[in-house]
Phi, psi and omega in degrees: 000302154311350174258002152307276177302327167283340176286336177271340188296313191290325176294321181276359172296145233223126203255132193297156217240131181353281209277010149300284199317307196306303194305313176295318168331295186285338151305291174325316205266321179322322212276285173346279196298321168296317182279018190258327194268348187273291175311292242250156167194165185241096175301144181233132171224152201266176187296153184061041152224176174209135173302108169264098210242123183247189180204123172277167153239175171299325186226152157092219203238154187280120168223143156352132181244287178176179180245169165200150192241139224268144051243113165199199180206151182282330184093176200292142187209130206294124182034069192261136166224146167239133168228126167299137180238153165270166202227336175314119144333112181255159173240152181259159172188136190211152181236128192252137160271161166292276204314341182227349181295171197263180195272139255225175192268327170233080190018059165257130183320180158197122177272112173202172193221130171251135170204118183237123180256120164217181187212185175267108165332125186290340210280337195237028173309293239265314178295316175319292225251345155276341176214011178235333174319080178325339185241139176225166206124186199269173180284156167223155220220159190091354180097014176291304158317316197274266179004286205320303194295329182318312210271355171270318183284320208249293143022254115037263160296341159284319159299283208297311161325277203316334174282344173278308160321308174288345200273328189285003180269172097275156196346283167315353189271316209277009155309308178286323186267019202281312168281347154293326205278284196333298188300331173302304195289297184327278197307342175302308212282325205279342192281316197282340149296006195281315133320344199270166118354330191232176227207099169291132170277316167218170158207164197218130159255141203181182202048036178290146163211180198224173186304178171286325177297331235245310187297316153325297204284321176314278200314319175273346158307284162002291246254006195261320188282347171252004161285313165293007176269320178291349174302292189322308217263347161267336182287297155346322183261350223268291177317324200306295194318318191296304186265033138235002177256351175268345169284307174325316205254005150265342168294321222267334157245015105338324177266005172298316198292298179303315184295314167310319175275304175280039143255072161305104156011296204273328167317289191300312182307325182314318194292307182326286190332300194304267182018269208286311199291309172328317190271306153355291173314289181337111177299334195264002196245158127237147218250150193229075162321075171247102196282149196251329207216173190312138173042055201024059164237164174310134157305120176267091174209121175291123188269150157255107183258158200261000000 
């Protein structure tokens, strides 16, 4: 009788029907996938970057993801964040003025110009953006981040070098020593980076300049040593000249001398003879013989002037 009654209680129960169960399912999976996609992004980074890729949750802490270097992506990924760092070289540059420039070892202003190129170890993105990055927010592109952290860390201790150089010279000194400042600062910056993230490529100091009085006084100095240099180089021509006519006028008399000595009477007559026998010879002359002197040939006599 109870098994009776329970068989008519399930026949009038009334049965649900397949295609509910299935339709919620597919509500369900639909729901997913939209807050899956919505919650997702695919980070993108471009050539000349390198990706610094976190992942939010929902409960807890933002963690590391991973790094990746561009032109590349993550593809779509459950709460994926990115921030691009450039890995390209940038340049820092500062202009000192006569009004702000630093003072020389003997106070004269110096007007000059720094200019340093560097860039972000791609190896050391994840130390750059944890402990040197300055900006906080979504990505950004163009260098804002990379300049910012430069100009905090680095900046800075690069200047104060280079003023500490200029100030131990003088004026005069720092023209000349101008490719000495440059090697210094380079090696400074490449020692005080060495640890970091960032990586000097050159550094260059250059355009000094000094007040105008001070540029004068340069100039007319200048313009006093080459004059004493054209004095110098004439007097230089001037001795030369002097010590070829005491050479000239000692050859010219030394063969005065040689000469002097060998015209002797007997010299001279010989010399008469070869003459007269030439002129003999000759087809074309005619010869008037008048002897003068012992055995017709010319008289011959050294005369002494007085």
């Amino acid at each position: 009788m109870l098994k009776s009654v329970l068989s008519a209680s399930q026949e009038d129960k009334p049965s649900r029907p397949p295609h509910i169960s299935a339709m919620a399912v597919a509500v369900f999976g639909i729901v997913a996938l939209l807050i899956w996609w919505i919650g997702s992004s695919n980070v993108v980074t471009p050539a000349g970057y390198v990706g610094y890729i976190t992942r939010d949750a929902v409960f807890g802490k933002t963690a590391f993801y991973g790094l990746q270097i561009g032109p590349t992506s993550t593809g779509m990924g459950w709460m994926l964040r990115g921030k691009n760092i450039s890995i390209t070289p940038f340049n820092f540059e500062r202009d000192f003025n006569l009004d702000d420039g630093p003072l020389s070892l003997d106070g004269m202003r110096v007007k000059f110009h720094v200019g340093v190129a560097w860039r972000v170890r791609a190896s050391q993105t994840k130390e750059f953006v944890e402990k040197y990055s300055t900006i906080v927010g979504g990505e950004k592109l163009g260098g804002e981040i990379e300049k910012a952290a430069f100009n905090e860390f680095v900046a800075q201790r690069l200047l104060t070098f280079t003023l500490e150089q200029i100030h131990k010279r003088r004026y005069t000194e720092i023209s000349d020593q101008i490719g000495l400042i440059t090697d210094d600062l380079k090696a400074e910056g490449a020692k005080y980076c060495e640890s970091t993230p960032f990586e000097i490529l050159t550094a260059n100091v250059n355009n000094v300049q000094f007040p105008e009085v001070v540029s004068n006084a340069a100039a007319a100095k200048i313009a006093r040593e080459q004059e004493l240099q054209q004095m110098d180089s004439k007097l230089q021509i001037a001795q030369k000249n002097a010590k070829i006519k005491v050479a000239e006028a000692t050859g010219i008399a030394e063969a005065q001398r040689i000469i002097s000595g060998t015209l002797t009477p007997a010299y001279l007559t010989h010399e008469a003879i070869q003459n007269q026998e030439k002129v003999i010879d000759s087809k074309t002359a005619t010869v008037i013989y008048i002897p003068v002197g012992a055995n017709g040939i010319p008289m011959v006599n050294n005369v002494t002037h007085k």
